[in-house]
C-alpha positions as CSV (number, residue, x, y, z in Angstrom):
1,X,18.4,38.1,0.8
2,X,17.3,36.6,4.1
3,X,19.8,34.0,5.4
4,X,16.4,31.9,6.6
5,X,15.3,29.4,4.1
6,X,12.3,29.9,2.0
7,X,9.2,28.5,3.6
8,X,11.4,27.7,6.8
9,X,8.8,27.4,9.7
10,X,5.7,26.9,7.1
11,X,6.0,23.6,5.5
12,X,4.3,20.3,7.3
13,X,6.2,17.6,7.9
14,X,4.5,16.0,4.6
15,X,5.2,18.8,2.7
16,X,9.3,18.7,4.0
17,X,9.2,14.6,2.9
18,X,7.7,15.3,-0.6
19,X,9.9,18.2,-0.9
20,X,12.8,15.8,0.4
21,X,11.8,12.9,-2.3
22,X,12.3,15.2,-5.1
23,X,16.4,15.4,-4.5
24,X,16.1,12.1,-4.9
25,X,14.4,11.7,-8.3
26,X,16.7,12.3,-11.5
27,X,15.5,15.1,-12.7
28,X,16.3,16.5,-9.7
29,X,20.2,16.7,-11.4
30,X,18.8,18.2,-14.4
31,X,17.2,21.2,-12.7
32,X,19.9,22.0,-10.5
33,X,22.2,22.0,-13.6
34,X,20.0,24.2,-15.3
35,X,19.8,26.7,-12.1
36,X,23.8,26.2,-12.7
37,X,23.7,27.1,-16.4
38,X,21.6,30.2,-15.7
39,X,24.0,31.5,-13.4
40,X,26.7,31.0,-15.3
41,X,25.1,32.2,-18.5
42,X,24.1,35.4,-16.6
43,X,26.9,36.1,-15.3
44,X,29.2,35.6,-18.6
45,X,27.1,38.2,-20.0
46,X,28.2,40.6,-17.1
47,X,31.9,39.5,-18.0
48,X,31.2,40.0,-21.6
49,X,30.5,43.6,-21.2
50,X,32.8,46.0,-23.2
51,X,34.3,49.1,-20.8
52,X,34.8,50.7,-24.2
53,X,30.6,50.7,-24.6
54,X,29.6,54.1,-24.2
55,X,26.3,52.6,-22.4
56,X,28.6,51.0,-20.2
57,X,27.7,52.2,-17.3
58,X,23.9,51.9,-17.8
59,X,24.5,48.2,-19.3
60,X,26.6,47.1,-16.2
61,X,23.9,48.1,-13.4
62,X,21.2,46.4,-15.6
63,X,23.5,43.0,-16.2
64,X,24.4,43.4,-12.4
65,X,21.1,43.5,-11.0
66,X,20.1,40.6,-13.3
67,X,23.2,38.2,-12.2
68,X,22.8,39.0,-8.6
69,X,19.0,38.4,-8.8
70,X,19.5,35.1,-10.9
71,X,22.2,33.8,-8.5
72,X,20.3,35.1,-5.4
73,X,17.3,33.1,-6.4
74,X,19.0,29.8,-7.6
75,X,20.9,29.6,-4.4
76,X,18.3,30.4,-1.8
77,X,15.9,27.9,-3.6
78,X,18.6,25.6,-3.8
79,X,19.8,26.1,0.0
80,X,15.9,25.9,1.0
81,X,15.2,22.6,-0.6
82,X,18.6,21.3,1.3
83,X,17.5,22.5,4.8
84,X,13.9,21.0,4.2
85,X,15.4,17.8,3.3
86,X,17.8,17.8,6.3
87,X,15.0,19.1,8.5
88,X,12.9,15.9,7.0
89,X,15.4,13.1,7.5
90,X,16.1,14.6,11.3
91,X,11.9,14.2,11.8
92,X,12.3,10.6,10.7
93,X,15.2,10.0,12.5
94,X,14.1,11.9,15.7
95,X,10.4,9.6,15.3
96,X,12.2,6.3,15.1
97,X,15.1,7.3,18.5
98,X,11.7,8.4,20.3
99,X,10.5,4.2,19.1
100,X,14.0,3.3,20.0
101,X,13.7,4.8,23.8
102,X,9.9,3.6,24.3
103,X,10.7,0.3,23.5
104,X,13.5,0.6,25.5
105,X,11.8,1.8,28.7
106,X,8.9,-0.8,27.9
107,X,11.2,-3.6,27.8
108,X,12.0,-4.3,31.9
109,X,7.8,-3.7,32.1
110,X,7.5,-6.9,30.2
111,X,7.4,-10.4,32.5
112,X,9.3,-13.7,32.0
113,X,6.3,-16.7,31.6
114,X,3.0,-16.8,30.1
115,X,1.0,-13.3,29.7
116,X,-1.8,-15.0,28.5
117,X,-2.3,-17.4,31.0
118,X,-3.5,-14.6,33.7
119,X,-5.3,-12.3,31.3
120,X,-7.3,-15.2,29.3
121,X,-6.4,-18.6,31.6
122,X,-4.4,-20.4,28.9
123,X,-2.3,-22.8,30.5
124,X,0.8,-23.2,28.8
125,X,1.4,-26.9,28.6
126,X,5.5,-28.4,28.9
């Protein structure tokens, strides 16, 4: 299994806040408890296996492959939905410093008085 997450350079940024709204719906809980039972399911059965069997060997690489595929999959969707979330709130954050620090530099641009008053001759009365 690659350590990268799935879909890690391909999503848009819309894709990664869609994908990010999801861990926030309650069903979210649900599925991840369900990628949870599966793993553990699959991996009792592995535990379960009688040494005694005389297909034991045969039955063990079978159950093997099937736990480590199970638990391989759950965990790299899992860890992929995680990093596109993270990678998601870090675009919005990044956006809103990048406001913060334009807003900033425009700030000493900006004159004390009237702006109107040269642009469109509105006298401001006192």
């Amino acid at each position: 299994m690659s350590d990268k997450p799935l879909l890690y350079d391909e999503l848009t940024s819309q894709q990664r806040t869609s994908l990010a709204s999801l861990t926030h719906h309650p069903g979210y809980e649900v599925l991840v408890l369900i990628m949870s039972k599966s793993c553990e399911t699959i991996n009792a059965r592995l535990v379960k296996l009688d040494p005694q069997d005389p297909e034991y060997e045969k039955k063990l690489t079978r159950l093997h492959l099937q736990s480590r595929t199970v638990n391989e999959f759950c965990s790299s969707v899992l860890k992929s939905v995680a990093h596109h979330e993270r990678m998601a709130v870090l675009s919005q954050q990044m956006t809103e410093d990048e406001i913060r620090v334009a807003i900033e530099a425009a700030e000493p641009q900006v004159k004390q008085g009237n702006p109107l008053g040269k642009t469109f001759g509105v006298v401001q009365s006192n």
